[in-house]
N, C-alpha and C positions, 0 to 999 in steps of 0.2 A: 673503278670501272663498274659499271652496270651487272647486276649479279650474277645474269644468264650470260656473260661475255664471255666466250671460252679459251679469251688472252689475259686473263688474272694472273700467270706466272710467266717466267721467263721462255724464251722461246727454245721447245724443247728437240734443238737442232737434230742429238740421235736417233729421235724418232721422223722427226723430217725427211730426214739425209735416206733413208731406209724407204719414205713413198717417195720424195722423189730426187733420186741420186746423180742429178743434175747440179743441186745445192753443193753438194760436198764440194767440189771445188774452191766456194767462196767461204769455205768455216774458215777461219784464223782463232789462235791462241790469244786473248789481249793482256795487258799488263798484268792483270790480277789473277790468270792463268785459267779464266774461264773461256770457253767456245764463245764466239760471237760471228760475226761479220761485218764487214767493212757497209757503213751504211751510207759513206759517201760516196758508192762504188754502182751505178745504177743499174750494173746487169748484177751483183747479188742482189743488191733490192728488189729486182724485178725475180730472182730466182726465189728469194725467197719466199715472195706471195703468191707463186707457183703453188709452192709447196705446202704453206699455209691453207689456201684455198680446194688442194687436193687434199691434204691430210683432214682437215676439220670438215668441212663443208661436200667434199665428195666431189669437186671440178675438176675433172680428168687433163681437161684442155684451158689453157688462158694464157695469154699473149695480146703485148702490145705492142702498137710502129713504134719503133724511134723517135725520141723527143715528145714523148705523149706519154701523160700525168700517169705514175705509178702509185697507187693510193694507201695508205697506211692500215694494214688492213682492222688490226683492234679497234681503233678510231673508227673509223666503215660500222664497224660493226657493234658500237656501243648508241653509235644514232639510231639503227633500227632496233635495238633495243629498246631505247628511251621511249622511239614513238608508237614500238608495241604495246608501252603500257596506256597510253591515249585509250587502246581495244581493251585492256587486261588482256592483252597472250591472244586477243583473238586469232582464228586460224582463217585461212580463204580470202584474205580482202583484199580490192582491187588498187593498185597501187599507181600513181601517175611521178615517174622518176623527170624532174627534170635536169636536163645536161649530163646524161647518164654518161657521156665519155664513150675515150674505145674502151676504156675497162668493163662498163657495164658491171660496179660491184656491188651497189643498192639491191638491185634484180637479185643478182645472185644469190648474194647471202640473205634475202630476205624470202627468197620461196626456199633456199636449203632449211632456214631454220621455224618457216612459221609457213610456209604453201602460201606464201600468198602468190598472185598475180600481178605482173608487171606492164604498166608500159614505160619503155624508155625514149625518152626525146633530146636532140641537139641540135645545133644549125651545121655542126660539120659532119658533110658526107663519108668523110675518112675513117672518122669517129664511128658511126654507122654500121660502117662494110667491116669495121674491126668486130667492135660489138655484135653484130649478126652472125660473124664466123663463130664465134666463143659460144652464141646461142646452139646455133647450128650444130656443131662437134659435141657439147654436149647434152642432145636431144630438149632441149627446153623452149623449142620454137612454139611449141601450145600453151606457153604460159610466160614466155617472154616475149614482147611486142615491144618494135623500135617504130616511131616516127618521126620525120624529119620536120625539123619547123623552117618553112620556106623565109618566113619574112623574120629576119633578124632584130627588126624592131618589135617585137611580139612574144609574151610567153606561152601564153594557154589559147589566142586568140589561132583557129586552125587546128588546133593539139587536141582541145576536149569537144568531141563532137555531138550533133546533137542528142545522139542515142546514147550517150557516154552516161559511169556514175563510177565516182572513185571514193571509196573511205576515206584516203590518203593522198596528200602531196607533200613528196620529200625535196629537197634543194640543197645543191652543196655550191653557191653562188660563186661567182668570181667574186676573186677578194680582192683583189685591187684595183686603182684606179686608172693607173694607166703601164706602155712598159717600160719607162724608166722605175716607175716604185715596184713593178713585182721584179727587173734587174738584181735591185739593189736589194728585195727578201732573199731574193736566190744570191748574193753573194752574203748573206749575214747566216744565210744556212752555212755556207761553205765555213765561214769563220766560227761558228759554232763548233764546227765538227774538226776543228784544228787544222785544216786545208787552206790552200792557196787558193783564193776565189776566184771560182770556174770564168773561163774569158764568154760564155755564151747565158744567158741566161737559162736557153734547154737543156744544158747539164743537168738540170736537177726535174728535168720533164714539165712538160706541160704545155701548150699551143696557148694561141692570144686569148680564145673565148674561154679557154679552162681557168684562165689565173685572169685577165682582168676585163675589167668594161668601163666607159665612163662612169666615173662617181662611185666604181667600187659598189662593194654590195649594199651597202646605204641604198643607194641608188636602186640599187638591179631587185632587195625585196619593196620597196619602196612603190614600184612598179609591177611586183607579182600582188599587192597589197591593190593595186589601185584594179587591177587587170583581173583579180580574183570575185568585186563583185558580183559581176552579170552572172558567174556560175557558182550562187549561192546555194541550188538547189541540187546542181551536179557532183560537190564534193564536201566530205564532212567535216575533215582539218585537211587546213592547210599546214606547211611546217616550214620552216627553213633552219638551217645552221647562221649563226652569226658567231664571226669571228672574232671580230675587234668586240668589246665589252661596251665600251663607250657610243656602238650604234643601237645598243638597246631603248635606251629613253625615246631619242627620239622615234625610233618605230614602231614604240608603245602608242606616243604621240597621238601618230597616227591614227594607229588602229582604235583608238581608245573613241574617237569623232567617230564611229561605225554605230550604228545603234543596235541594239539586242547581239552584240560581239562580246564570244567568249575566248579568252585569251590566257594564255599560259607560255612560261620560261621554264624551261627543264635544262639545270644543270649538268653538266658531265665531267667526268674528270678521268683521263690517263694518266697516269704517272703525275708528275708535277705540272704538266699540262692541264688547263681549265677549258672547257664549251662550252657551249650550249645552243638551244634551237629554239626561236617562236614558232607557237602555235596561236592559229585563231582560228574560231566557229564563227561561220557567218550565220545569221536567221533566214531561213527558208520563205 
């Protein structure tokens, strides 16, 4: 993990359990006799980044609808890391989240641990009125900003206005391409975790626009790539998360045909899990 991650050890449940005593319910003993929780269990999941988010980060309040993405919060929070170092640690800078969800956990933990400034965008209204409440409850409406993106064919076209100027665009793209393959991820999760694979695919959270789009994220940065250059002057990196390995080259591809394009891959690693995210500079 990223140095500043403040998830480098195991998740230090007694202290949890003590901010917020909701969790306790969902501790169990597991074979080896250490505290854990059931993580094929989505209300401890969802208890837990309660409690994570309150204990670390200082979010009193946070809750999601049913059937809508509970985010991993180390993971969350090793990307804003990575692209803090874009700034060196800069502090203040304005941030353009897009598909912030109802979690709204980019925003969060990016003005908990660096001030910056948020907006956050989606095409679901649900997603929205969640995320809005979570601002709201915990006083961050002056530096957390949601917009809706009306036209669903469209990333930043409506989103960046023309008074607008962002440092930053972060992206946690749908990953798949259609809903039979993210189905079939959400039953290889389940079989991972020694379970009976869930009969719905929102067992394991998440709505159509959260998990996939035609052509998968290939597709969908491929598209924030083509749609980013009119506002070359508007924003200084761009970013996105790519999760399959194998859509790197070609996105390079791409971006490589840009002329005066500065480009960068920043690895990540949790546990035995690998990331990472493109970055590109356009010329002004």
């Amino acid at each position: 993990m990223h140095p500043r991650n403040r998830h480098q050890d195991r998740y230090p449940l007694k202290e949890l359990c003590q901010t917020s005593p909701g969790l306790t319910k969902h501790v169990l003993i597991n074979k080896y006799g250490d505290e854990t929780i059931d993580f094929a269990d989505p209300a401890a999941v969802k208890a837990l980044n309660e409690a994570l988010l309150k204990f670390y980060y200082h979010i009193d309040y946070w809750d999601i609808p049913d059937n809508y993405l509970c985010p991993p919060i180390p993971g969350r929070a090793d990307y804003i890391h990575s692209v803090a170092d874009l700034f060196d640690g800069k502090k203040s800078l304005k941030v353009l989240d897009i598909g912030t969800g109802a979690n709204c956990i980019y925003p969060l933990i990016g003005h908990s641990e660096y001030d910056w400034q948020f907006v956050g965008t989606d095409v679901d209204p649900i997603s929205l009125q969640n995320a809005e409440k979570i601002i709201q409850k915990n006083n961050l409406s002056g530096v957390i900003k949601l917009r809706l993106q009306t036209d669903r064919q469209c990333i930043f076209k409506n989103i960046i206005l023309p008074d607008n100027y962002f440092h930053l665009v972060m992206c946690n793209p749908p990953f798949h391409e259609s809903l039979e393959e993210a189905t079939k991820g959400s039953q290889r999760k389940w079989k991972n975790l020694g379970k009976k694979p869930a009969k719905a695919l929102l067992n394991f959270g998440g709505q159509g626009a959260e998990l996939w789009c035609p052509g998968g994220e290939r597709s969908f940065i491929h598209q924030m790539i083509n749609e980013s250059l009119p506002f070359a002057g508007k924003v200084e990196w761009f970013t996105s998360l790519v999760s399959k390995e194998e859509n790197l080259y070609p996105l390079q591809k791409v971006l490589q045909k840009i002329p005066g394009i500065e480009i960068k891959i920043i690895e990540m690693t949790q546990g035995h899990k690998k990331s990472r995210f493109i970055a590109w500079k356009l010329k002004a």
